[in-house]
Residue frames as a rotation matrix with the C-alpha (Angstrom) as fourth column:
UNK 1
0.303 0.952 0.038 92.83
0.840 -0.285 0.462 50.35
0.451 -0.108 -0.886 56.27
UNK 2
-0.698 -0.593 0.401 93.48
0.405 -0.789 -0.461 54.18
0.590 -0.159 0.792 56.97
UNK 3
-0.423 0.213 -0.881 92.22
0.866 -0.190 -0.462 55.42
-0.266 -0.958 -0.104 60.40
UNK 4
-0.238 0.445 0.863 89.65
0.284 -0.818 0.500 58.86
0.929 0.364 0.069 59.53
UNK 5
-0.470 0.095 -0.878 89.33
0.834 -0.279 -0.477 61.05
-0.290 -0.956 0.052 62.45
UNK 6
-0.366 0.476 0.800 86.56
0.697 -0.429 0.575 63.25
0.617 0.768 -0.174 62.67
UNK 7
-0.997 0.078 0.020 85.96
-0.065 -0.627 -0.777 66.29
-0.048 -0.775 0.630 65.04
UNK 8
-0.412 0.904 -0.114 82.98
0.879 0.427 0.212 66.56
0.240 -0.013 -0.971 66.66
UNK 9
0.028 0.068 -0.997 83.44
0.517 -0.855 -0.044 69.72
-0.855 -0.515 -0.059 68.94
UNK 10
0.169 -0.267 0.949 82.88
0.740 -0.601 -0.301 72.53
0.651 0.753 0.096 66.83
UNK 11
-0.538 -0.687 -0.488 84.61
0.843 -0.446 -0.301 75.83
-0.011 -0.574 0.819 67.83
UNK 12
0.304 0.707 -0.639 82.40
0.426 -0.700 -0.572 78.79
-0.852 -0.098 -0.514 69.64
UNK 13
-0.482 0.182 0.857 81.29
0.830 -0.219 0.513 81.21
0.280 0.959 -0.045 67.00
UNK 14
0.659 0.745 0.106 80.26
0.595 -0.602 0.532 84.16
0.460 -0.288 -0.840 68.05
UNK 15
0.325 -0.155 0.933 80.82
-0.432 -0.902 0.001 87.36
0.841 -0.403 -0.360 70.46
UNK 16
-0.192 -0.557 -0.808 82.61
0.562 0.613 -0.556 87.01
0.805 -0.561 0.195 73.57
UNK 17
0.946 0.318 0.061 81.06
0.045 -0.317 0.947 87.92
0.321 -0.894 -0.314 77.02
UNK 18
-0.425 -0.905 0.029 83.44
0.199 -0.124 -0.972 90.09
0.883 -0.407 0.233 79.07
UNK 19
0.068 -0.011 0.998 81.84
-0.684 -0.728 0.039 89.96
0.726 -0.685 -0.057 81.85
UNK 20
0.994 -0.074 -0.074 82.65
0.105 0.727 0.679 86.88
0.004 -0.683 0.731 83.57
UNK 21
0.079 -0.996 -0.042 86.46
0.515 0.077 -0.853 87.60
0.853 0.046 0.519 82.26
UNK 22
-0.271 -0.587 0.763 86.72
-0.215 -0.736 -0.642 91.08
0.938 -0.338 0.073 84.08
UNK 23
0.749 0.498 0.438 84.54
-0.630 0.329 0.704 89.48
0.206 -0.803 0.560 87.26
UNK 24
0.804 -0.462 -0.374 87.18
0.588 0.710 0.389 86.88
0.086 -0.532 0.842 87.99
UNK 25
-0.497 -0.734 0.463 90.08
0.414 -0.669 -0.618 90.11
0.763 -0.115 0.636 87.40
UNK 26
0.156 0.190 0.969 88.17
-0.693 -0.678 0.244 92.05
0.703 -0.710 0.026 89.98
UNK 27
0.990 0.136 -0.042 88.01
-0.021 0.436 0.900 88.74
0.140 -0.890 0.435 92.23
UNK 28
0.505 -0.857 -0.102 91.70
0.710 0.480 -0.516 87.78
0.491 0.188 0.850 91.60
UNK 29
-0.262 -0.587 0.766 92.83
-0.028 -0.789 -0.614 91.51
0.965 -0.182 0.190 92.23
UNK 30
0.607 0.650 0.457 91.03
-0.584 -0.024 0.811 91.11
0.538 -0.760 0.366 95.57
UNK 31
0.945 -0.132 -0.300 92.28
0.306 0.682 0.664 88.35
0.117 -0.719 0.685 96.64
UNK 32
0.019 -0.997 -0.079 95.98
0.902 0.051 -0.428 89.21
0.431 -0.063 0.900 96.11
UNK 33
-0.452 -0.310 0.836 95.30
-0.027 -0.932 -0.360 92.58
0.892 -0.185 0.413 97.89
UNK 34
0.562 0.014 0.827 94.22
-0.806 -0.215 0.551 90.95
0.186 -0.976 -0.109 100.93
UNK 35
0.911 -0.363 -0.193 96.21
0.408 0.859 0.309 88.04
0.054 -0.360 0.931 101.21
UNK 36
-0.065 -0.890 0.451 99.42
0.154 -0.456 -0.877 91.02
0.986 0.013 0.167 100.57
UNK 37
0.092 -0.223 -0.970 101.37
0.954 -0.259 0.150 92.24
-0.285 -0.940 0.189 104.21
UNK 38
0.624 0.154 0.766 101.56
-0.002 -0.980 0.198 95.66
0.781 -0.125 -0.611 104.40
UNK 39
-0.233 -0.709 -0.666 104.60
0.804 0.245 -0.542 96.88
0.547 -0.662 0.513 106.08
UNK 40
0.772 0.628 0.098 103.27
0.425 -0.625 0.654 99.80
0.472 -0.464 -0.750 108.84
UNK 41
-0.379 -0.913 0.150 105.71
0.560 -0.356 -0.748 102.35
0.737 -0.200 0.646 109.43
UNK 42
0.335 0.486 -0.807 104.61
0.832 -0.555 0.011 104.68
-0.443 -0.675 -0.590 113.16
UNK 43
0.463 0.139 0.876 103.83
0.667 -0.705 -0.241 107.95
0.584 0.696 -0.419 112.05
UNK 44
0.702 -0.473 -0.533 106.52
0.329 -0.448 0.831 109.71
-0.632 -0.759 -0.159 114.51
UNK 45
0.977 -0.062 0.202 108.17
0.142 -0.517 -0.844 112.10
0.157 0.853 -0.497 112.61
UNK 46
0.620 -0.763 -0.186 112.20
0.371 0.076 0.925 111.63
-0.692 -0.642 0.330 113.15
UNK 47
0.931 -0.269 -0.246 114.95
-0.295 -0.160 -0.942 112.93
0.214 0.950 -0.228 111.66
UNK 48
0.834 -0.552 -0.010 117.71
0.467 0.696 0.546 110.07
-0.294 -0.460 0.838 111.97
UNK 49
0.139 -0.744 -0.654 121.33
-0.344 -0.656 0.672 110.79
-0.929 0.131 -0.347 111.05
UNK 50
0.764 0.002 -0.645 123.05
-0.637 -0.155 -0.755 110.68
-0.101 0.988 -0.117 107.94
UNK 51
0.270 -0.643 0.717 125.18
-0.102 0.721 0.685 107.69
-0.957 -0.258 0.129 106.62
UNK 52
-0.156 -0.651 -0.742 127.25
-0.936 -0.143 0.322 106.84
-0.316 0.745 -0.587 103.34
UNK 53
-0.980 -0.193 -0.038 127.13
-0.179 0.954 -0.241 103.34
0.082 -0.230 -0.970 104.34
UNK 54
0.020 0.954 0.299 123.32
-0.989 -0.025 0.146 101.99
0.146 -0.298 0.943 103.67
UNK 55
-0.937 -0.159 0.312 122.48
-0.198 0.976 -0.095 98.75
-0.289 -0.151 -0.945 104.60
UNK 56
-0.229 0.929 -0.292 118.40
-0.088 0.279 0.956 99.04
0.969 0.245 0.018 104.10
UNK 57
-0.657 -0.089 0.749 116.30
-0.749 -0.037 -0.662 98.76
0.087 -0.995 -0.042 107.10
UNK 58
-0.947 0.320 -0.022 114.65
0.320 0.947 0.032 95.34
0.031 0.024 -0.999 108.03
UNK 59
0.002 0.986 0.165 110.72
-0.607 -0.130 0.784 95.31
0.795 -0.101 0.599 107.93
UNK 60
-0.836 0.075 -0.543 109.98
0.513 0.460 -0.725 94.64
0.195 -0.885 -0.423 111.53
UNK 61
0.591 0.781 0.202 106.88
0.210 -0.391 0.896 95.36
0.779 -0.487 -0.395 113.72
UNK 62
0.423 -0.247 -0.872 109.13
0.692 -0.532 0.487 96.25
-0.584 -0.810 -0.054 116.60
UNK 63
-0.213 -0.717 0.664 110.05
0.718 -0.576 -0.391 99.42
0.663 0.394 0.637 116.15
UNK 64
0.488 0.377 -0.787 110.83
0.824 -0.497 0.273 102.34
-0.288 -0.782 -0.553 118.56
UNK 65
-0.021 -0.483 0.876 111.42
0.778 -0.558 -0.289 105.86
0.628 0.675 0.387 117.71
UNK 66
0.137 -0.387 -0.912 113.00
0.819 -0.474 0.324 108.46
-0.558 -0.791 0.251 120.06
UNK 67
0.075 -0.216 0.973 112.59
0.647 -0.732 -0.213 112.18
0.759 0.646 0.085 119.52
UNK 68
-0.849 -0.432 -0.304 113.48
0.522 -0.600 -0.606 115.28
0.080 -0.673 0.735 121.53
UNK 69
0.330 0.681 -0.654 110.69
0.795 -0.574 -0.197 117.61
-0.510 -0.455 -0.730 123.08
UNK 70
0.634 0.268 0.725 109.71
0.617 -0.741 -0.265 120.98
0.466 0.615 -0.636 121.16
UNK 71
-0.691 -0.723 0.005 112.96
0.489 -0.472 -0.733 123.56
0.533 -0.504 0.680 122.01
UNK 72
0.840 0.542 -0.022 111.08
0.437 -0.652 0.620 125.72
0.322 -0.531 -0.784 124.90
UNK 73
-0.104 -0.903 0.418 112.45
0.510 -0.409 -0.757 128.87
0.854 0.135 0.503 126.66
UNK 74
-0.306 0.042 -0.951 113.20
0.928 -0.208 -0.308 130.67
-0.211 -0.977 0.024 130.04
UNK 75
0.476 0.589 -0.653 112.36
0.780 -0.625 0.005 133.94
-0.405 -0.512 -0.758 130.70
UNK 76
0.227 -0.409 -0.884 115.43
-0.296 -0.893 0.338 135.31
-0.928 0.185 -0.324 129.46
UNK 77
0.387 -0.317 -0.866 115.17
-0.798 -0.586 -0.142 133.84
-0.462 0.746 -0.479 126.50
UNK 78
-0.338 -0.929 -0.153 117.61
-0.939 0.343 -0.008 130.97
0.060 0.141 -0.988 127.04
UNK 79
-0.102 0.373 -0.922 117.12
-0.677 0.653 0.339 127.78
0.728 0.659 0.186 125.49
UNK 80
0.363 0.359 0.860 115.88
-0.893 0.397 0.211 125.07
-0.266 -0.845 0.464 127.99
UNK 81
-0.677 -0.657 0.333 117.23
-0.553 0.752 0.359 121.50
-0.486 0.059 -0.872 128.28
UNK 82
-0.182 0.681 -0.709 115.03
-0.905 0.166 0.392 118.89
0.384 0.713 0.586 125.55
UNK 83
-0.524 -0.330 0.785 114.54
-0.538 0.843 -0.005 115.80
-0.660 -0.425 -0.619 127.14
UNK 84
-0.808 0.272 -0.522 113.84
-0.382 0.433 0.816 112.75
0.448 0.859 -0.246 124.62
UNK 85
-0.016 0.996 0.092 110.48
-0.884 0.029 -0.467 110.98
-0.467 -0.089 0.880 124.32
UNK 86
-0.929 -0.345 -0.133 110.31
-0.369 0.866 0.336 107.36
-0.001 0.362 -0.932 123.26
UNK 87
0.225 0.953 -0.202 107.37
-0.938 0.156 -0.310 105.69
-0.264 0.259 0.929 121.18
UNK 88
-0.919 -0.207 0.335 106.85
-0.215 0.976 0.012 102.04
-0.329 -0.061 -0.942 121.18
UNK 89
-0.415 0.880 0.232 103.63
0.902 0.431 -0.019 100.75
-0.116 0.202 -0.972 119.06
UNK 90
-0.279 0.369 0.887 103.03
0.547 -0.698 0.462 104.62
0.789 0.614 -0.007 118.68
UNK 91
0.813 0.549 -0.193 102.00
0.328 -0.157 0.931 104.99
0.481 -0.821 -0.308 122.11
UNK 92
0.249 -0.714 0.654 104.72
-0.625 -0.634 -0.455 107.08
0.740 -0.295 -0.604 124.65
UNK 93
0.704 -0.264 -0.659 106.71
0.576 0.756 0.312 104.82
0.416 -0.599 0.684 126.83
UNK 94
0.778 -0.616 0.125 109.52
-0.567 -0.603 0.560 105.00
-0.270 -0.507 -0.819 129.57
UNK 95
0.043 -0.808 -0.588 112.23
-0.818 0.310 -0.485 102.82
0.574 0.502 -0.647 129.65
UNK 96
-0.806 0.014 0.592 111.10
-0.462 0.612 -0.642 100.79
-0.371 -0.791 -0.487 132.11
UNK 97
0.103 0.986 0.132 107.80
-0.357 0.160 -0.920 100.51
-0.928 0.047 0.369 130.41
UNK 98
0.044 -0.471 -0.881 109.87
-0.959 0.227 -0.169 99.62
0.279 0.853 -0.441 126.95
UNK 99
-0.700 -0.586 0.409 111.25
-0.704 0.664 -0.252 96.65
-0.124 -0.464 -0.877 129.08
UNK 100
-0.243 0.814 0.528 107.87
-0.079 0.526 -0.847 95.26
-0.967 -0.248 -0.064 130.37
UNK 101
0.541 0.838 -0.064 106.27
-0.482 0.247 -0.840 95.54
-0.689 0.486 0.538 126.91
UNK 102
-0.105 -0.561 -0.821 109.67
-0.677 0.645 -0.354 93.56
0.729 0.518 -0.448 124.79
UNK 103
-0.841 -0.436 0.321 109.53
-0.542 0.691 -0.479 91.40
-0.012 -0.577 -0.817 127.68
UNK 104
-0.196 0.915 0.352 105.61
-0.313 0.282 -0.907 90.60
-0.930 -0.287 0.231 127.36
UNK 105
0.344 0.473 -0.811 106.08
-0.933 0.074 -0.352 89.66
-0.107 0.878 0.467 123.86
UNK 106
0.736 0.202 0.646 105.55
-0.249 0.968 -0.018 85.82
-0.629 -0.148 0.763 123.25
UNK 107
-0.186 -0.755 0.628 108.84
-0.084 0.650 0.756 83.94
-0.979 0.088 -0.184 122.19
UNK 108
0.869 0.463 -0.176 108.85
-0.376 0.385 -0.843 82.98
-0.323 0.798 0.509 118.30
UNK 109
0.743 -0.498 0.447 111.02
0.590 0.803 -0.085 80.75
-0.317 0.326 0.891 116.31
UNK 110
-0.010 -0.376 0.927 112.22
0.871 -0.458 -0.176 83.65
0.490 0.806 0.332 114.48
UNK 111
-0.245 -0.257 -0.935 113.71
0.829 -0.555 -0.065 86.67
-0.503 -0.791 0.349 116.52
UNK 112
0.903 0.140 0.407 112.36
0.320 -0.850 -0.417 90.16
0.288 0.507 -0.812 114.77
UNK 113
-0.678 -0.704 0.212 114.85
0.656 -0.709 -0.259 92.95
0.332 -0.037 0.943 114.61
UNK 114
0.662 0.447 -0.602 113.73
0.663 -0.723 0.192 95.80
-0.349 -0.527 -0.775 116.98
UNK 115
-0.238 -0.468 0.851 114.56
0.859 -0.511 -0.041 99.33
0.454 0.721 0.524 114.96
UNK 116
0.057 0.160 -0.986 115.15
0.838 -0.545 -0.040 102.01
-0.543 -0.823 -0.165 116.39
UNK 117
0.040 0.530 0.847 114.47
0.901 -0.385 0.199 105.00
0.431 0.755 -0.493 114.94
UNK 118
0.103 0.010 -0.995 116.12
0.710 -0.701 0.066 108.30
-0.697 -0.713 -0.079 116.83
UNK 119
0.986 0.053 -0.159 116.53
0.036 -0.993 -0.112 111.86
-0.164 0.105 -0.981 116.16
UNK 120
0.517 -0.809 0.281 119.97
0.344 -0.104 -0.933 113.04
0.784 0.579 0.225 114.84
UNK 121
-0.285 -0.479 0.830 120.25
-0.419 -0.717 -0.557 115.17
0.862 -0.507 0.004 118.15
UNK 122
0.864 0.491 0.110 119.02
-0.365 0.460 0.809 112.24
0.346 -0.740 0.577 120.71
UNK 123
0.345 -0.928 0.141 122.09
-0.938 -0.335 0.089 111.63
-0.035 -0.163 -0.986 123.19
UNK 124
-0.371 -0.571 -0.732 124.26
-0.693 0.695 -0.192 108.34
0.619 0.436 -0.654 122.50
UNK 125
-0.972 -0.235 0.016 123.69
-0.191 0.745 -0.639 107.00
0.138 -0.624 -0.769 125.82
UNK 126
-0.018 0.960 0.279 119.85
-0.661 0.198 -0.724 106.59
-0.750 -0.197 0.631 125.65
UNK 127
0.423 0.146 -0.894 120.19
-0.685 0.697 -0.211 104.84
0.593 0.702 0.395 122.29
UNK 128
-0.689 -0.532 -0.491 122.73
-0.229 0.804 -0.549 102.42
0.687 -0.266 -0.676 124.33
UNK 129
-0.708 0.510 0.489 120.17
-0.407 0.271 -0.872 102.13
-0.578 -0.816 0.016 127.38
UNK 130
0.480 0.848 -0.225 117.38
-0.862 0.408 -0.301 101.07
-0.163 0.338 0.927 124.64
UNK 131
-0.255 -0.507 -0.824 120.17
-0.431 0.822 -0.372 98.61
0.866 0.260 -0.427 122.83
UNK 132
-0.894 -0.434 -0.115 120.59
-0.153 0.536 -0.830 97.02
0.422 -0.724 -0.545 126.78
UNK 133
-0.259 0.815 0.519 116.66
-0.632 0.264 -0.729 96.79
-0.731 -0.517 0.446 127.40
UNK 134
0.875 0.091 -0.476 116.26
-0.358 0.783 -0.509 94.53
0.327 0.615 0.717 124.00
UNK 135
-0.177 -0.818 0.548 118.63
-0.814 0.434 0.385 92.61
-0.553 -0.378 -0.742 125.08
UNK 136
-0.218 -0.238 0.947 116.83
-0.205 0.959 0.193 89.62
-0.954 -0.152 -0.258 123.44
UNK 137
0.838 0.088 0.539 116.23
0.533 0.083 -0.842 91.05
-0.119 0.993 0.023 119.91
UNK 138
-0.343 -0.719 0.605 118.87
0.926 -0.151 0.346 92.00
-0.157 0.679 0.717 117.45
UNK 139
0.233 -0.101 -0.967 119.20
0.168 -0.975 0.143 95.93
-0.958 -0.196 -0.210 117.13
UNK 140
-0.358 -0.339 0.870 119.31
0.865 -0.471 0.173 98.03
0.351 0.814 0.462 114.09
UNK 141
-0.422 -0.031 -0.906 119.73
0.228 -0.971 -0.073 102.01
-0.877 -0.237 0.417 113.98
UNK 142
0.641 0.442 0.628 117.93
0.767 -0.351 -0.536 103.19
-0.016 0.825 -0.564 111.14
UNK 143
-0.588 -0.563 -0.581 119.84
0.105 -0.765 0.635 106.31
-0.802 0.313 0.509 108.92
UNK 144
0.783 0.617 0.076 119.38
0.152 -0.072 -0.986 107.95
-0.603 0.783 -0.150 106.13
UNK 145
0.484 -0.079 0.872 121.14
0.847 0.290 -0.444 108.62
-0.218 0.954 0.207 103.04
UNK 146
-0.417 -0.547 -0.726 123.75
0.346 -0.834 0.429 111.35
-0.840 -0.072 0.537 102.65
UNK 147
0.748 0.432 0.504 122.54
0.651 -0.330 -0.684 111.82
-0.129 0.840 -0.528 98.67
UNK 148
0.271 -0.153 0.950 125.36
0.784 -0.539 -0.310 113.73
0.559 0.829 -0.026 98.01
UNK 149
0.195 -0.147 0.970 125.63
-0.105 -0.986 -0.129 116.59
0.975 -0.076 -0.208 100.69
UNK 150
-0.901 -0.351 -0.256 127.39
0.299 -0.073 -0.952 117.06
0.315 -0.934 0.170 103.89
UNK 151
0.341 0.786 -0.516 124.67
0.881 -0.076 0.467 117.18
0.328 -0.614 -0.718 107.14
């Protein structure tokens, strides 16, 4: 006796409705564009030195960036001393006030990298005085890219 299988389902016929398709693309694109991070760079304008040697810079939320004060002049002319400026969270800090706010941030399993983010013409020993107030996060200098041409 030979087994006869017979379909019941017949296959749609007809016009396909896009609009439930492109309605679940519009949700879908949503969702994956808020559930994305978004890495926020502070809009301090630096210009770091130049390196040969990249490494990439970590995505961190600590980041501080250290620039020099607009050149101003005496009377006769002669260029005045710059003294640096230091942004934390965007907002101007001191170095004491650097301290207090790495030190008010809550422990986590996972140490961030705190990036620093100086001027080419910001003096060594302030970058070392930031390095010695994180003391308890891991330090990167940010650079840029030679591309080719002597600074």
């Amino acid at each position: 006796m030979a087994l006869v299988l017979t379909r019941r389902l017949q296959p749609l016929r007809g016009v396909l409705d896009l609009a439930p398709v492109v309605t679940v693309v519009l949700l879908l694109l949503c969702f994956f564009l808020l559930s994305s991070s978004f890495v926020l760079q502070p809009g301090i304008k630096v210009e770091p030195p130049r390196s040969a040697v990249s490494v990439g810079t970590p995505s961190s939320r600590l980041m501080v960036a250290v620039t020099l004060e607009p050149q101003q002049f005496d009377t006769d002319g002669k260029p005045l001393k710059r003294n640096a400026v230091l942004y934390f969270n965007d907002q101007i800090v001191t170095l004491d006030g650097l301290r207090q706010a790495l030190d008010q941030l809550p422990p986590s399993r996972i140490t961030p990298s705190l990036v620093v983010k100086a001027d080419k013409d910001v003096p060594l020993d302030l970058i070392t005085s930031i390095i010695d107030v994180a003391h308890r996060f891991p330090v990167v200098i940010a650079t840029q890219p030679v591309n080719g041409k002597t600074p």
